[in-house]
C-alpha positions in Angstrom: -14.6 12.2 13.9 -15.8 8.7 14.7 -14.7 7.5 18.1 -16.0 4.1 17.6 -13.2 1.5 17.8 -13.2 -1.5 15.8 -13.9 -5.1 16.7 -14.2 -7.9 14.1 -14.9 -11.6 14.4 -18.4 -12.9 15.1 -19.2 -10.0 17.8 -18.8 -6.3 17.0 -18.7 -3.9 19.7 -20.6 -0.1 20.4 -18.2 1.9 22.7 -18.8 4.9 24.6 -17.7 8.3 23.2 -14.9 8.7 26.2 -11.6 7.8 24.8 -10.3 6.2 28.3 -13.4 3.4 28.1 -12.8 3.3 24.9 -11.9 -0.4 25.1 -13.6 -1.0 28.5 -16.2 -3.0 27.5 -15.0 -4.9 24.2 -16.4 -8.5 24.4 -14.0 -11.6 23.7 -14.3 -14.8 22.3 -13.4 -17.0 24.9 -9.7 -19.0 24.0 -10.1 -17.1 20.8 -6.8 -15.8 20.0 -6.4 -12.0 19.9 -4.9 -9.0 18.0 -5.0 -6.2 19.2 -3.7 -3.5 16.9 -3.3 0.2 17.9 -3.7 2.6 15.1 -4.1 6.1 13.5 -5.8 4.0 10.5 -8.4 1.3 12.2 -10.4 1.7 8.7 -7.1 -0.1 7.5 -7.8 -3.5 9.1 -9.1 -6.0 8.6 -8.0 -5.8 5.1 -6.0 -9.0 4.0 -6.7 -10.8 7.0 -10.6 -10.5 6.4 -9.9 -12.9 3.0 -9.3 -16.2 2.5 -8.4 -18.8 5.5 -7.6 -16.3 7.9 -10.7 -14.4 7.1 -12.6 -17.8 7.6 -11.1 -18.3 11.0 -11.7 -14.5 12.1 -15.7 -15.5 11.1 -15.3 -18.7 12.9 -14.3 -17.1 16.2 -11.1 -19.2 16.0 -9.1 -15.8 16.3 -10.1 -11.5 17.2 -9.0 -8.9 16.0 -9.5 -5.5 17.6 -8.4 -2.1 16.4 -7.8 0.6 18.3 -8.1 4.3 17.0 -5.1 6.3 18.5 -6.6 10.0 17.3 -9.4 9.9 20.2 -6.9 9.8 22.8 -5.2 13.2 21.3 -4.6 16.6 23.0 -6.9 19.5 22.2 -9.5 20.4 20.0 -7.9 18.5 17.0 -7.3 15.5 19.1 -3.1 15.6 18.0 -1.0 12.8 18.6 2.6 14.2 17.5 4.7 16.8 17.8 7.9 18.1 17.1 11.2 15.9 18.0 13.3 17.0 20.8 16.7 19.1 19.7 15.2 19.5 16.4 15.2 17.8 13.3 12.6 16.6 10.7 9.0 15.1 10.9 7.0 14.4 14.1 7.1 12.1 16.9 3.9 10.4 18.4 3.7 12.1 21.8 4.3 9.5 25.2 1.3 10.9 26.9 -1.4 10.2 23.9 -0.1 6.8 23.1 0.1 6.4 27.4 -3.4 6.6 27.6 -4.5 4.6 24.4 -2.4 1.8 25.9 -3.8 1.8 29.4 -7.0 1.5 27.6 -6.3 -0.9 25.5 -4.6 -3.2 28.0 -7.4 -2.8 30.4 -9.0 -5.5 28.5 -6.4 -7.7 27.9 -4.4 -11.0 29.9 -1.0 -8.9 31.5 1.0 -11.6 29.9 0.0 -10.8 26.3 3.3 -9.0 24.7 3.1 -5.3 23.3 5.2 -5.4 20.1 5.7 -2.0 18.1 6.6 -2.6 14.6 10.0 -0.5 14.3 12.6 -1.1 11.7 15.2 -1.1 14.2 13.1 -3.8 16.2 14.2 -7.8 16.7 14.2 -9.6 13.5 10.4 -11.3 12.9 10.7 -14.7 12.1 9.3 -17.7 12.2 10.0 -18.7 15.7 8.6 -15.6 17.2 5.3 -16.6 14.7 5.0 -20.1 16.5 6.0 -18.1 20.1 3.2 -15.7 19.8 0.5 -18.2 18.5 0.9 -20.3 21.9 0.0 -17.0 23.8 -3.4 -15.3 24.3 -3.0 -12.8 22.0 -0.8 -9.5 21.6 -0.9 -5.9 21.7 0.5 -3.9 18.4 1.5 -0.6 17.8 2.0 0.9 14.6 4.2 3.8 14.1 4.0 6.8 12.5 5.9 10.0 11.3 9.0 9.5 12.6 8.3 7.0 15.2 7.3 6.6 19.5 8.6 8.3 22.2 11.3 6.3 23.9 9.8 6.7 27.2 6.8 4.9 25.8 8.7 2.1 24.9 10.8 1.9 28.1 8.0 2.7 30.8 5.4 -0.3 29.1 8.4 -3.1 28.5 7.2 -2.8 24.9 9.5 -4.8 22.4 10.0 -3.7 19.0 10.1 -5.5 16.1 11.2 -5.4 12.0 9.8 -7.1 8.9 13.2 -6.5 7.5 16.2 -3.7 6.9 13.8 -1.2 4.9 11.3 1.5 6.1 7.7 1.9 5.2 5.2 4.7 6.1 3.8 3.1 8.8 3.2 -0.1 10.9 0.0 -1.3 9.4 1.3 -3.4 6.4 3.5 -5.0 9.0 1.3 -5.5 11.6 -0.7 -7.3 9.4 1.8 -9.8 8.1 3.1 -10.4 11.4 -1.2 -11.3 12.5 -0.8 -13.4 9.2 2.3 -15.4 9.9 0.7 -16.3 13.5 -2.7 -16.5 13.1 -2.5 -19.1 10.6 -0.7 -21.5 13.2 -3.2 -21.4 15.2 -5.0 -25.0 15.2 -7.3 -25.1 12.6 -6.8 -22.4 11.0 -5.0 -24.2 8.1 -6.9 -27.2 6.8 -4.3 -29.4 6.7 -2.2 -29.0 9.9 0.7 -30.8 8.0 1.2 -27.6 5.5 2.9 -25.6 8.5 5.6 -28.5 9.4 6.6 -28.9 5.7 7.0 -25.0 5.0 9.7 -22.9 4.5 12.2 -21.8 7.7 9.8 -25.3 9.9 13.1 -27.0 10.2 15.4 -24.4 9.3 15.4 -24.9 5.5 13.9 -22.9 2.9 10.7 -24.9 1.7 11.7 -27.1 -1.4 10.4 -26.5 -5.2 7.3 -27.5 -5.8 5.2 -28.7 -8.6 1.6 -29.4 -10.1 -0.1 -30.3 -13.0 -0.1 -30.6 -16.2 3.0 -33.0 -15.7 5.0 -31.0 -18.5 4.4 -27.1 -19.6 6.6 -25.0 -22.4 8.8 -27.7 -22.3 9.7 -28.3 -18.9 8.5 -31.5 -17.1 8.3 -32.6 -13.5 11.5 -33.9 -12.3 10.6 -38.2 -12.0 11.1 -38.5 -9.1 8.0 -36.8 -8.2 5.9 -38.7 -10.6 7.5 -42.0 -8.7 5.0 -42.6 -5.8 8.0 -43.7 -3.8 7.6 -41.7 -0.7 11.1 -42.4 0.8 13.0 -41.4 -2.4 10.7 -37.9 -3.1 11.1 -37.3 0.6 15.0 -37.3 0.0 14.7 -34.9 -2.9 12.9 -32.7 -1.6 14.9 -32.1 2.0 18.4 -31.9 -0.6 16.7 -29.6 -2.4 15.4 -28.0 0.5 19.2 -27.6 1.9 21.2 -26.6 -1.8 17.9 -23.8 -1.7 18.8 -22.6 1.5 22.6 -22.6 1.0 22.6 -20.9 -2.3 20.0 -18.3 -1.4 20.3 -18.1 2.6 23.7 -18.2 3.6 22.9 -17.1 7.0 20.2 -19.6 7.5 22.0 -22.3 6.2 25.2 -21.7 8.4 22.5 -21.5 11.6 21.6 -25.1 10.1 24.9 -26.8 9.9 25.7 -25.2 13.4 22.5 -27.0 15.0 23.0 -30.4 13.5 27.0 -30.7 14.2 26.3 -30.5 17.9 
């Protein structure tokens, strides 16, 4: 058993083998924003988010992202983190005292204002909102669920808001936690080469993003609508925000009611 936490960005860290300094001396890259993800798989990250842009930006410092490995912090010999639920019933539940102290750790070396999220499905929606919310703060503290989820004390005695991807369940809070890193880190300034791409995106104004197209201008038969081809920036600009709108109300009614809402007041 490795008790060796995780740092990745320009500077790695060597921790002590005591689980409550485990994140006591983790070095930060100053105004770098910061993830920090608790975890029973740390080997699981950085996965996506070490690739492409936001894998750039995590090299470049422009963003951290620390794990930290829940199974140190464990009771007994075989460090366990769960146990059975309370009244009965099926699977395990990650015990309040184990993820207590992997918290208090973990905070130690973090601004008090950074938010800890726990991806639940019976959390707040995640949207895009909450993506531009989080990006202005320092950083954020994540937990990732397991078995059959965290102690409700846990969540009540830290303020700790939970959060969904969606109405479906998954085995754990790692895939999540990562697209939820995704979605923020990459509105981070310059993080995206072209700071226009995040204004013009799906869900920026409301809208579902409108179709687009590349070359070759015509493939199996189906070309580029004209207007496209025009070079009249007014007249593609009105395309694409109708087409942005019939999108949204054909595919999101819920988005697109929210949308007529905020423009008739």
């Amino acid at each position: 058993m490795s008790d060796t936490p995780k740092s990745h960005g320009r500077k790695s860290i060597s921790a002590n083998l005591k689980p409550q300094d485990l994140m006591a001396e983790t070095p930060h890259l100053a105004k770098a924003w910061r993830a920090q993800v608790i975890t029973l798989l740390p080997q699981a990250f950085p996965g996506v988010l070490g690739e492409s842009l936001t894998g750039r930006a995590l090299k470049d410092g422009l963003w951290q992202l620390d794990t930290v490995d829940l199974r140190p912090f464990g009771e007994g010999k075989h460090r366990n983190v769960d146990d059975t639920p309370a009244g009965g019933g099926a699977g395990m539940v990650l015990r309040p005292d184990v993820m207590g102290r992997a918290i208090d750790a973990a905070r130690a070396s973090m601004p008090s204002a950074a938010p800890i999220l726990y991806l639940s499905p019976r959390g707040r929606p995640f949207d895009q909102a909450m993506a531009r919310e989080l990006s202005t703060t320092s950083g954020v503290t994540l937990i990732c669920g397991r078995f059959e989820g965290l102690d409700e004390r846990v969540i009540k005695h830290y303020g700790i808001q939970e959060v969904s991807l969606g109405d479906f369940v998954l085995t754990g809070g790692e895939i999540a936690a990562q697209a939820l890193i995704d979605a923020t880190v990459r509105l981070i300034p310059g993080v995206l080469g072209n700071a226009d791409s995040t204004e013009e995106e799906s869900f920026s104004d409301g809208l579902l993003e409108h179709p687009q197209y590349t070359r070759p201008p015509e493939w199996k038969g189906h070309k580029i609508p004209d207007v496209l081809m025009s070079g009249h920036h007014g007249e593609i600009a009105k395309w694409r925000h109708e087409q942005a709108k019939e999108t949204t109300r054909t595919r999101r009614p819920d988005l697109w009611a929210a949308y007529q809402k905020r423009n008739a007041d």
